[in-house]
N, C-alpha and C positions, 0 to 999 in steps of 0.2 A: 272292590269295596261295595258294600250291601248301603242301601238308600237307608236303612237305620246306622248303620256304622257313619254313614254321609252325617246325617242330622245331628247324631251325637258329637261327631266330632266339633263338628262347626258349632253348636246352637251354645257349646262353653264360648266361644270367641263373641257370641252374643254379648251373653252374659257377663263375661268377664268387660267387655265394651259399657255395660251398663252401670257395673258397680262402679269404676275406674270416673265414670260422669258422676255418679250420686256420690263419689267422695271427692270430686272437684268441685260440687253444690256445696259441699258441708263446710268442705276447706276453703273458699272463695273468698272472703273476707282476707287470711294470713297469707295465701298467697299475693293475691294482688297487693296488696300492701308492701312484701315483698319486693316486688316488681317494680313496685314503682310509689315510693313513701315523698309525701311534701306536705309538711304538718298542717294549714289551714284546707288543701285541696283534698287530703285523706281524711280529714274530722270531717267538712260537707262530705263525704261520697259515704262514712261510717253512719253518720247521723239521720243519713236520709237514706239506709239500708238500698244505697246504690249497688252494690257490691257487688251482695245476691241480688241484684236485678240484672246488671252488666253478667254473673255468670248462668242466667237461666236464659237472656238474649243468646248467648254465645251456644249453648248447650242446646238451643231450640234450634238456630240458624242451620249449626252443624250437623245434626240428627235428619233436618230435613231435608237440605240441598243434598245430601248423600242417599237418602231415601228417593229423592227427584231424580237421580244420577241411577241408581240401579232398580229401579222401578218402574218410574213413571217416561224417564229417557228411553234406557236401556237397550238403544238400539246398534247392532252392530255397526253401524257406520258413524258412530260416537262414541266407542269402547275403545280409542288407545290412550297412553297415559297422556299425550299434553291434553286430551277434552277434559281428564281427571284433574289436571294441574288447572285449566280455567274453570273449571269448578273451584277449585281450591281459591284462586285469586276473587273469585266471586264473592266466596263467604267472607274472606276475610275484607274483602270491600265493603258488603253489604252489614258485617258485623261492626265494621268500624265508624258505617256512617249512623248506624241504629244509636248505635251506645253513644256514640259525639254530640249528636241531637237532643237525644233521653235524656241524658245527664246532665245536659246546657242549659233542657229546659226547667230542669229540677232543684237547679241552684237558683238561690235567691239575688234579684236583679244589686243589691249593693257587692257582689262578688264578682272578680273579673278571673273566672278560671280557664280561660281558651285554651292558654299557653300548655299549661299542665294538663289539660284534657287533652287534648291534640298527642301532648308526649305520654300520657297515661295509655290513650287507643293505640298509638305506634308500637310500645310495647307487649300488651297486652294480644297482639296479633300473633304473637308467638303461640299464646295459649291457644288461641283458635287455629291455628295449625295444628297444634296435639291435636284437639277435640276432632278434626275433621278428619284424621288419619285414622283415628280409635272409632269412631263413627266410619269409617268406610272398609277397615278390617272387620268391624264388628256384623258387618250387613250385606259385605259383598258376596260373601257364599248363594246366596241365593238366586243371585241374578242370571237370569237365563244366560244373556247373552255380555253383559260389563263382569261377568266374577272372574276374570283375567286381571280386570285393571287397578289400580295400577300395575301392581306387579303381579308375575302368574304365579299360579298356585305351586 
């Protein structure tokens, strides 16, 4: 395979990685709702255009630790799948405590939403597992030495 036949192939899985996020930004509001609906805890997160914020956190986290992972890591003594899998448990750590905090601090002090936060991030960790999977097919072509992982080509 010719290094143009390489680039075309791959740079659709780009692409296709990128739209697939800009219509999880668009849709971010009906899905999470979706996921996870409790009428006074979904009106605050609706009101206070949490939603899109919780999905641009989610979409930032995941784009980037996956960029750190076949980039900035990329080193063969870190390219099999469980280093991929603790990256994965990372974002979705690091995605769940971002959005738990943001959104805690963003509700008004007469609202007691822990409970339903707490179960709204647990759920929503699902979504950031897509994004991190779609983000790491979408980017892993490139990597010198991680475009094996997780799975080979």
């Amino acid at each position: 395979m010719q290094k143009s036949d390489f680039m075309k192939k791959y740079t659709i899985f780009l692409i296709c990685g990128l739209v697939a996020t800009v219509l999880f930004l668009t849709f971010a509001t009906p899905l999470y709702e979706g996921i996870f609906y409790d009428r006074e805890f979904s009106n605050e997160m609706y009101n206070g255009n949490l939603y899109i914020i919780v999905a641009m956190i989610a979409s930032l986290v995941s784009w980037g630790v996956a960029g750190l992972f076949y980039y900035a890591i990329n080193s063969v003594s870190f390219s099999r799948w469980y280093h991929w899998l603790c990256m994965l448990v990372a974002v979705v750590v690091l995605t769940f405590g971002i959005t738990y905090f943001y959104c805690n601090s963003c509700f008004p002090s007469e609202y007691d939403f822990d409970s339903q936060l707490f179960r709204f991030c647990l759920k929503t960790s699902w979504v950031e597992v897509v994004l991190f999977i779609i983000a790491s097919f979408s980017m892993r072509w490139w990597s010198s030495n991680c475009r094996h992982t997780p799975l080979p080509e």
